[in-house]
N, C-alpha and C positions, 0 to 999 in steps of 0.2 A: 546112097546114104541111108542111112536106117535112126531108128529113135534113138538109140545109142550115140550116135554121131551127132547127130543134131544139139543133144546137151550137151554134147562135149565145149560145146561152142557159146552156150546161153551160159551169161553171168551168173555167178554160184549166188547171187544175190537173188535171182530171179528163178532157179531151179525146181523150188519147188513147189511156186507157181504155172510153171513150166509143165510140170509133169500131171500137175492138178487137174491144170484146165485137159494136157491130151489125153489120163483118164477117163473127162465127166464124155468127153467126145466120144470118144471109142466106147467107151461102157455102154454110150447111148447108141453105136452102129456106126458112128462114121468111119467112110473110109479114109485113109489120110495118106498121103504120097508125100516123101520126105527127095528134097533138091540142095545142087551146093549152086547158088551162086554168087555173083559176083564181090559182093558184099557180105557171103554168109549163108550158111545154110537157112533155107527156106520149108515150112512143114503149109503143108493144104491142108485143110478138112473138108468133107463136100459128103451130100445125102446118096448114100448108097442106091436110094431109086430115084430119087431126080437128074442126079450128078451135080448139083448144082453147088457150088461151093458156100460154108457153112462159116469158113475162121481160118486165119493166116496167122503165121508166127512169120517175121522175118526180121532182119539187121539194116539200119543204114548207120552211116559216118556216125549220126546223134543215138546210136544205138539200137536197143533192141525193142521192138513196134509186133504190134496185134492189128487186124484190122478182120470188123465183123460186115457179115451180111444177114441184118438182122430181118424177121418182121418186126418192124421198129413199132413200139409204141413210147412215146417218152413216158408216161407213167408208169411203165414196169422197173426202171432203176434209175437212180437221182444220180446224174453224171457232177465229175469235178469242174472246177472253172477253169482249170486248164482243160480237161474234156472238151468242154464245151467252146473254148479257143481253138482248139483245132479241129474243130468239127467249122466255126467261123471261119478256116483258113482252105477248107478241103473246095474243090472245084463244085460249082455251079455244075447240072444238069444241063449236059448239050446233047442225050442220046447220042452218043458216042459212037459205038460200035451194034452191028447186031445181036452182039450177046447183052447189050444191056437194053432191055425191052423198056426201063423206063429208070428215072433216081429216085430216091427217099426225099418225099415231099411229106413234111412232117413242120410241127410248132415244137417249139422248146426254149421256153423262160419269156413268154410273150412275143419270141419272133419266128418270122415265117422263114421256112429252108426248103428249096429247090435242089437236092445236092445231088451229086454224082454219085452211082453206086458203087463206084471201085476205090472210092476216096472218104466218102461221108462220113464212115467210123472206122478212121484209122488212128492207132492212138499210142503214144511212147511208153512202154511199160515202166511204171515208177511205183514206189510202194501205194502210193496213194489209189492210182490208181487198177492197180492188182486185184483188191477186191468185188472192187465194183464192175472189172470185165468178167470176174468167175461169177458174179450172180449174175450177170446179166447172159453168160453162155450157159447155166443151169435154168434161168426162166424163159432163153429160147429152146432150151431142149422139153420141158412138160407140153 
């Protein structure tokens, strides 16, 4: 599958979000590897010298989902209250696997989060939220 493909598939509602965010990515070096599966074409982003993955585009049943691996600081971009509900919903830090050396142990809105890092910030692409994941992928790329 290729970038072509992949939008073939992301709702015309979300397209040019879509294309935004795999500009700011690629403009900035990432590598990106585009996959079909089960539910829907899947795009990777990941640092050209670490390899370490940067940003997902994927599809489930509820749609179409983003999920970041950020250096999280919560004060570089004010999440939605839905954000922040399903950041409440995402798995607890059990050091999972050995590719995950530790989760985002981070405060946000006076509470404490221990979260997993394959879950932490995954999030359902809605208008509301659209803007706030592209500033938040342009203040992780400075």
């Amino acid at each position: 599958m290729d970038f072509d493909g992949f939008m073939s598939q992301v709702p015309s509602s979300h397209k040019d979000f879509a294309a935004a965010v795999h500009k700011e990515l690629t403009t900035a070096g990432s590598k990106v590897k585009f996959e079909d599966k089960a539910q829907g074409g899947f795009a990777s982003y990941s640092n050209p010298k670490t390899k370490k993955s940067l940003f997902n585009f994927y599809f489930r049943k509820n749609g179409f989902h983003v999920r970041l691996y950020p250096v999280y600081d919560s004060g570089r971009v004010t999440l939605t209250d839905f954000m922040v509900s399903e950041i409440d919903k995402a798995s607890d830090c059990k050091q999972c696997s050995p590719k995950c050396s530790k989760g985002y142990d981070f405060d946000l809105r006076g509470k404490h989060y221990f979260k997993c890092r394959y879950s932490a910030f995954q999030f359902l692409v809605t208008d509301e939220s659209k803007p706030v994941i592209l500033r938040w992928v342009k203040e992780e790329l400075v």
